[in-house]
C-alpha positions as CSV (number, residue, x, y, z in Angstrom):
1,X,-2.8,-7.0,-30.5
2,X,-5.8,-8.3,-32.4
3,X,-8.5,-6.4,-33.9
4,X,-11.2,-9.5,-33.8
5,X,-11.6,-13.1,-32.8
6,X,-10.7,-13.9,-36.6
7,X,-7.1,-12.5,-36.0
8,X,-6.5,-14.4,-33.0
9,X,-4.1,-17.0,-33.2
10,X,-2.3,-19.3,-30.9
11,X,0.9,-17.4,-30.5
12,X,-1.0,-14.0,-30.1
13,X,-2.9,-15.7,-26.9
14,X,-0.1,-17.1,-25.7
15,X,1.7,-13.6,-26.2
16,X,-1.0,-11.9,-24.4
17,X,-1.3,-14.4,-21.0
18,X,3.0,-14.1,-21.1
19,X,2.6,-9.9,-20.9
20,X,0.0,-10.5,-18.0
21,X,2.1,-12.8,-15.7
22,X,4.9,-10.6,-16.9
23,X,3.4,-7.7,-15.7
24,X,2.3,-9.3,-12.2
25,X,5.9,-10.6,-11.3
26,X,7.1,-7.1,-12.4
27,X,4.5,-5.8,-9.4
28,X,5.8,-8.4,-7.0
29,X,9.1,-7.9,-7.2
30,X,8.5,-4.2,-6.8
31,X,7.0,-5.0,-2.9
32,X,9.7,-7.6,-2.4
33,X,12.2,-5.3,-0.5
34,X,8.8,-4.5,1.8
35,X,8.7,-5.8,5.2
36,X,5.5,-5.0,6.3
37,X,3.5,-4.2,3.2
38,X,4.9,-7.0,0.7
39,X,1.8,-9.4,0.3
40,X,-1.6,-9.2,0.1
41,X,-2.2,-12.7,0.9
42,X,-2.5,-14.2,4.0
43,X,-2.1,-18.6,3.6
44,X,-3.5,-18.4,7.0
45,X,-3.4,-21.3,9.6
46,X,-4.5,-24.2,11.9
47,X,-6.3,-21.6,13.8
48,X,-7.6,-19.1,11.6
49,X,-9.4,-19.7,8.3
50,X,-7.9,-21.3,5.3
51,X,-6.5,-18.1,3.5
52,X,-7.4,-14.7,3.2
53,X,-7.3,-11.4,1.1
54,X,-5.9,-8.2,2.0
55,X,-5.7,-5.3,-0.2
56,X,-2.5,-3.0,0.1
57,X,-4.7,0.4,0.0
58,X,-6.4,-1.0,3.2
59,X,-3.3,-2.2,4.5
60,X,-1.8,1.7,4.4
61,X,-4.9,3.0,6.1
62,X,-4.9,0.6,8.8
63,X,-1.5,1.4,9.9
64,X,-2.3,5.1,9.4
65,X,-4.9,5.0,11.3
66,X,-3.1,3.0,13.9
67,X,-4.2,4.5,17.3
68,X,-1.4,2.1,19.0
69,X,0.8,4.2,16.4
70,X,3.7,2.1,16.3
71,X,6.6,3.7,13.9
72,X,5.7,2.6,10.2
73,X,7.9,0.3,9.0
74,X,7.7,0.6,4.8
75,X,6.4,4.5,5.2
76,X,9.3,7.1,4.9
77,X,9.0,11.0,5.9
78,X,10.9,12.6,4.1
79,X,12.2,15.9,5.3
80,X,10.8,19.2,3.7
81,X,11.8,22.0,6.0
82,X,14.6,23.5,8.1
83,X,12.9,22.1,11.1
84,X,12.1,18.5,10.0
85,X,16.4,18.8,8.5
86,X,17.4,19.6,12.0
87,X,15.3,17.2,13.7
88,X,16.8,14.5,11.2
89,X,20.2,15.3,12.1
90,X,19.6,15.9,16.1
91,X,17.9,11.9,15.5
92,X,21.9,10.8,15.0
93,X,22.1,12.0,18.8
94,X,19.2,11.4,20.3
95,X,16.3,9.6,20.5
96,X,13.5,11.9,17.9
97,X,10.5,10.9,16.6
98,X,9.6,11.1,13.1
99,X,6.0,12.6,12.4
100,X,3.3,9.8,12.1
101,X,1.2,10.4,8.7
102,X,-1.9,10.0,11.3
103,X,-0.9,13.1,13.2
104,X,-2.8,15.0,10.5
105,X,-6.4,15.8,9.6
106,X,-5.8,15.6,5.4
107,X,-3.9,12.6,4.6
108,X,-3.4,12.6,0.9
109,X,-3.0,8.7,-0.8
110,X,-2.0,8.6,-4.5
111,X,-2.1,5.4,-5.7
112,X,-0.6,4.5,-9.2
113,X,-3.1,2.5,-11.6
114,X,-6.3,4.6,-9.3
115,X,-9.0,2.7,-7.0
116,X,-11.9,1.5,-7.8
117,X,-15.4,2.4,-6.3
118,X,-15.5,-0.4,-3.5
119,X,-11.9,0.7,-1.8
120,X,-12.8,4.5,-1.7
121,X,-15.6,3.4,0.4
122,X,-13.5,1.1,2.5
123,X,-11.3,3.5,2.8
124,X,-14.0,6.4,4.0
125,X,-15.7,3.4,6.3
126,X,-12.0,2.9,7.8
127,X,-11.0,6.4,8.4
128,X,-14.7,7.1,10.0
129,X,-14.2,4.5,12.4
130,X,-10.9,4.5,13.3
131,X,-9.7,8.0,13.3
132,X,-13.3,10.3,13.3
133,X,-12.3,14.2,11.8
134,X,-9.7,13.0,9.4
135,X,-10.1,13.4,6.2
């Protein structure tokens, strides 16, 4: 809240750095309940380099893209038809499997807060080598 660097005071700093850590525990704590999808950093170990950076978005792909296609853990499908309703309810029974989000070609990703240039073009360079003809 400060027009110019004449306006800015101490407590108006201070007010502004408080709203930003605010605002990145907020996001944390919003991933906490996450199993697989709930950091993006990686302290790493004796074996493997000293710590590393993941980015969620590339997280998501990866696993959609998954040709191992293990069931995702933090993805949910949620159930839109007559069909996909009886399937849920025969899965009470027996063993069904939920669609994988890789078993189509148009995968839609909506990410609140938008991408920048760099991870659409991780993401295209991702889905071109991992799963060719999706889009």
């Amino acid at each position: 809240g400060c027009n110019s660097s004449l306006n800015l005071t101490s407590q108006k700093a201070t007010d502004a750095v408080d709203n930003i850590f605010r605002s990145l525990r907020d996001i944390a704590r919003a991933r906490m309940h996450m199993k697989q999808f709930n950091s993006i950093y990686n302290p790493g170990s004796n074996t493997h380099q000293a710590a590393s950076y993941k980015p969620l978005l590339k997280q998501i792909v990866e696993e959609v893209c998954n040709p191992d296609r293990p069931d995702p853990v933090d993805i949910e499908h949620m159930s839109s038809g007559l069909t996909d309703l009886l399937k849920t309810g025969f899965s009470m029974f027996m063993k069904v499997n939920r669609p994988h989000p890789g078993d189509h070609p148009l995968l839609i990703i909506f990410m609140v807060g938008g991408v920048t240039v760099s991870e659409v073009k991780m993401v295209k360079d991702l889905v071109a080598t991992r799963k060719p003809g999706t889009q």
